[in-house]
N, C-alpha and C positions, 0 to 999 in steps of 0.2 A: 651771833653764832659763838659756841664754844669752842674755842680753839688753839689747841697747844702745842710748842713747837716742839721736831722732831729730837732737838737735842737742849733737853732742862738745864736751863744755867738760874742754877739756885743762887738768889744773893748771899751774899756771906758779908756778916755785919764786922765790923770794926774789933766792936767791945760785945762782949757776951749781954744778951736780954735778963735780966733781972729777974722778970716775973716770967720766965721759963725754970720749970725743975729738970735742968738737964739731967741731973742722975738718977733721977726718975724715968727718964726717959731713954738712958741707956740700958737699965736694969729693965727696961720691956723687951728693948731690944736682943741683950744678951741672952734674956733668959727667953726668947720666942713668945710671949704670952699675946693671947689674944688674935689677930688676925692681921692679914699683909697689909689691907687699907691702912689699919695705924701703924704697924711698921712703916710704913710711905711716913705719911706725916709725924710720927717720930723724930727721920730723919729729915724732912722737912725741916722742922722747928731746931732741929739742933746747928744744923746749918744757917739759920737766920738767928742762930745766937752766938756766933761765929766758929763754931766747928767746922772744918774743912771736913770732904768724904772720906781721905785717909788716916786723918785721926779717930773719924767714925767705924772705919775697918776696924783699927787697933783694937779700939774700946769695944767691939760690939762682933767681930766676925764676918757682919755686911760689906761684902766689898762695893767699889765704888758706880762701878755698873748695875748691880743688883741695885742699890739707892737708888739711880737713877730711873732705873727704869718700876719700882714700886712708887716713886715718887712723880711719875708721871703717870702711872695706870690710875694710882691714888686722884689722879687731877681728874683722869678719865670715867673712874668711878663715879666719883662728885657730881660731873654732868648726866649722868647716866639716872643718879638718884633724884636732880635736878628736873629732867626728861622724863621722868615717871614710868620707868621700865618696874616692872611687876615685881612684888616683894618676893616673889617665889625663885625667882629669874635672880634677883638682886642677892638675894640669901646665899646661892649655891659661886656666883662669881667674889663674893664676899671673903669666901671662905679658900679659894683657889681660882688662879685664872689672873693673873697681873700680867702674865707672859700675853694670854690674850687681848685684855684691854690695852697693854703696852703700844700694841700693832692700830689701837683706833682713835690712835693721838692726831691723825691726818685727818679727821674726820668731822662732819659739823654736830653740834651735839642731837638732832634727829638722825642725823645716819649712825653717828653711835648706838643711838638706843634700840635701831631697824638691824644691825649688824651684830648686837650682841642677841638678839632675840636668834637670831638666824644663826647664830655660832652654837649657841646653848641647845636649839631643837637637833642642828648636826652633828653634833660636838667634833668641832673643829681645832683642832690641835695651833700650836702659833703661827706653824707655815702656811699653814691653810688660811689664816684669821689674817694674815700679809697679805694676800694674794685675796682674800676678801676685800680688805681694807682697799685695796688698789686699785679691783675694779668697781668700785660703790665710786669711788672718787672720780675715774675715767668716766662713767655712767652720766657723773653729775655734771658733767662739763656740755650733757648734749640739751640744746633747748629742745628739741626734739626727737626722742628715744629712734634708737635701727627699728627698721620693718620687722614687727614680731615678737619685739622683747618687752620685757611688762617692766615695770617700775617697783623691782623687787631683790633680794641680793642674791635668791637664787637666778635670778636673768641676767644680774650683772657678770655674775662668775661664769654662764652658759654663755654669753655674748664674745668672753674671750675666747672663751673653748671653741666656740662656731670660727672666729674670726681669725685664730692660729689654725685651727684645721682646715681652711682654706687656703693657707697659702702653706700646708704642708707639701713635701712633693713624696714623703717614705709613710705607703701604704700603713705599714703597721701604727707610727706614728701618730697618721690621722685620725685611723678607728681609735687609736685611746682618747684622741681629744673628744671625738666625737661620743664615744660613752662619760667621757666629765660634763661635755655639756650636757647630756640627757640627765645625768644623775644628778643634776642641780637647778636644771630649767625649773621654772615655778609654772608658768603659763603653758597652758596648750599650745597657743602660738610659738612660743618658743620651742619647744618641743616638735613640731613641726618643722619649725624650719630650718633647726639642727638635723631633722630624719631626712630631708632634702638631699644632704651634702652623702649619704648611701647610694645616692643615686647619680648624683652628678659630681663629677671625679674633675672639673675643671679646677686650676690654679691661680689664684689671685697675688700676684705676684705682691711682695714683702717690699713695702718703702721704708727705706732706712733715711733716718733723722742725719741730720747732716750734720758735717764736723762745726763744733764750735766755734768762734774766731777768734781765736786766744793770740795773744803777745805776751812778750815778757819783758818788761826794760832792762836793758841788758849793761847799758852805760853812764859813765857819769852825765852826760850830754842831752842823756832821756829823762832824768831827773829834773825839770824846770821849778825856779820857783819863784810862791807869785808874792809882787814887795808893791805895799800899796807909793801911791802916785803922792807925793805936799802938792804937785802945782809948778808954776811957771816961775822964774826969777822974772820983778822983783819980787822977794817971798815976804810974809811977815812973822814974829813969832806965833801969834794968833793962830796963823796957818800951819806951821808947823806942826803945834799942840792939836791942832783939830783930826789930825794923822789918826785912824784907830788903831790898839794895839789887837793884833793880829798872832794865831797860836797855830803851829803847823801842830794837824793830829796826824796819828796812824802811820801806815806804809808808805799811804799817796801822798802823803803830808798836805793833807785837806784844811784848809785855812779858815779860821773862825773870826769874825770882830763884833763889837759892838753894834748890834742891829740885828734885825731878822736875815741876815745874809750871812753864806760860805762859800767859799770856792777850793776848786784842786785844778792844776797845772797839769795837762794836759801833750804828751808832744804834739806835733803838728803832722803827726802823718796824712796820708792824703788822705783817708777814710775818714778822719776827722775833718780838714778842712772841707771836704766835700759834701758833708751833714749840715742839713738846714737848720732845726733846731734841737740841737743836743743836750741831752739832760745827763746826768751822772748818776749812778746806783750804788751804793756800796753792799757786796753780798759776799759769799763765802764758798770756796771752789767745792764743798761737799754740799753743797746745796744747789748746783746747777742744775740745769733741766737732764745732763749727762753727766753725769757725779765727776769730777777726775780724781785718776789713781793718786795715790800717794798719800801724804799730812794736807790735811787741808789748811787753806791760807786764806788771806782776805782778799778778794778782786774789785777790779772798778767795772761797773759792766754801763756802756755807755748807749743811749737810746737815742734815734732820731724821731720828736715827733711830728715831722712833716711826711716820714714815709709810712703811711698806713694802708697801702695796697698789700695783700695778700699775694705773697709769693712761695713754691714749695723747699726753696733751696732757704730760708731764714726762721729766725726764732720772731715772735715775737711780745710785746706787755701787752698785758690783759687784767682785766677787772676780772675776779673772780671770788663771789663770799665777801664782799667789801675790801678785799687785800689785793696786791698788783702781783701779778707772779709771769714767770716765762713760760710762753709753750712754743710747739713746734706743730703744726697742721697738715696732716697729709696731702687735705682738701680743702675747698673755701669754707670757712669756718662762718658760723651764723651766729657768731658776735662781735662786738666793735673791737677794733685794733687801736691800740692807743699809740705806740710805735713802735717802731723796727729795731731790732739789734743788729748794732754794727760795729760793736769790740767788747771785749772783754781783756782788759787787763789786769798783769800779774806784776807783782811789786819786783823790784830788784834785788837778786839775793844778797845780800851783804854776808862777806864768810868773817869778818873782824871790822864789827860797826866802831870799835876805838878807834882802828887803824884809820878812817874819813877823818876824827878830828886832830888826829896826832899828826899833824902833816909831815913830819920830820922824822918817822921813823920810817927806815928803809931794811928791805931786807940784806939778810948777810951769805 
């Protein structure tokens, strides 16, 4: 599967690449020539010959977002050419349309090439190509499609339209969902069983995904940290040296040694002590299954997997496209459950991380 993450973290080398002509490659830039695909990899390449995105602004007028996101539709294109979408199709998104492919970076590289077909015959503008992208992807999650809907991204777009206009309760409201779903049904079944909902005015009441379980460490006390074991006295030097040296990473100060082994320290709250086998995640608070507000930070999201009973009040990990990811199930879900989420934690804010090691400075 081709697939690229929602936010491109270009590398950025050390020392500048040699056999890049970067002033070649600014002068395409600056002066627009040619087309956004090689604007993408322009600034691709200038970045992996260690240009930063705002010295790329400077030089060239690109801001840092606009890179990003040429630089990832660019990635989107590639598979797209790779997937054998039609030179005709190819030609006209070549030439405009980054804003679109932008939105089908979530995507695998067949539903890219089924969604760009079906963007280009409706011409779907970027908000529209979102909200494609979104339900192609919800679509994909079902082993087995809702009663009606055909395996097409006009049904995947009617399938939301059918399933918010059900659990509408303002008249007006509903008729619009219900003419988006007609205007995008692909199947007669679909279409059908969108023209249903004219007739039956019943309510499907809205389950809402449940709050997160977030912590935040809050104390020096929540802080633990883990110090390997020498042994029993009496000790020997042998024993001593055989100690691995060990490297606190990150927030959680996740611990590294010699070996195929890590650890992070953990408090002992009782959700934790009450998990049979806990695994550790490290993820990122704008990529939860519920985005949280604010700068996003790095979290520890903790799994048990002993509990793999489907419940509607939890999240749980899932195989999905060969990757592990979170969902939340309205109903019993007809795939395996790997395990349960039972915390999500947030690092400790430090307002003056000197102030931890200067122990002797007090305030005045």
């Amino acid at each position: 599967m081709t697939q690229t993450p929602e936010d491109f973290s270009p590398f950025i080398s050390s020392t500048p690449d040699p056999s890049v002509d970067t002033a070649k490659l600014i002068q395409l830039l600056r002066r627009k020539e040619r087309n956004w695909v090689e604007w993408g990899d322009a600034c691709a390449q200038l970045q992996k010959s260690g240009y930063n995105p705002q010295q790329i602004f400077e030089e060239t007028g690109f801001e840092p977002i606009q890179q990003n996101q040429i630089i990832v539709a660019g990635q989107v294109f590639t598979s797209l050419v790779k997937g054998n979408l039609s030179e005709e199709i190819r030609s006209r998104f070549q030439q405009r349309g980054s804003d679109i492919l932008y939105e089908f970076r979530i995507l695998n590289q067949a539903e890219r090439v089924m969604a760009t077909e079906f963007s280009d015959q409706r011409k779907l503008d970027a908000d529209e190509a979102r909200e494609l992208a979104k339900a192609i992807k919800e679509f994909s999650r079902f082993s087995v499609l809702p009663p009606g809907f055909a395996h097409h991204p006009g049904d995947a777009l009617a399938y939301q339209a059918w399933k918010a206009a059900r659990q509408q309760h303002d008249l007006q409201q509903r008729s619009r969902l219900i003419a988006k779903g007609l205007k995008y049904a692909h199947s007669q079944t679909a279409r059908e069983t969108i023209e249903q909902l004219l007739t039956d005015f019943s309510i499907t009441a809205k389950k809402s995904a449940p709050r997160l379980p977030m912590y935040r460490l809050e104390t020096e006390e929540d802080l633990p940290r883990l110090i390997p074991v020498v042994g029993k006295f009496p000790l020997t030097p042998s024993d001593f040296k055989a100690v691995p040296l060990i490297e606190e990473l990150g927030a959680f100060s996740i611990v590294k040694s010699s070996g195929n082994a890590a650890w992070v320290a953990v408090p002992g709250w009782q959700v934790v002590r009450k998990s049979e086998d806990p695994i550790a995640v490290l993820g990122n608070s704008a990529n939860l299954p519920n985005p949280l507000p604010g700068k996003s930070e790095p979290v520890l999201i903790l799994i048990d997997r002993a509990q793999r009973e489907w419940d509607i009040d939890s999240y749980f990990l899932v195989e999905k496209s060969e990757n592990l990811e979170l969902q939340w199930f309205d109903e019993t879900p007809d795939i395996h459950l790997l395990g349960k989420l039972i915390l999500i934690m947030r690092p400790k804010k430090v307002l003056d991380e000197d102030q931890i090691h200067d122990v002797w400075q007090i305030d005045e």
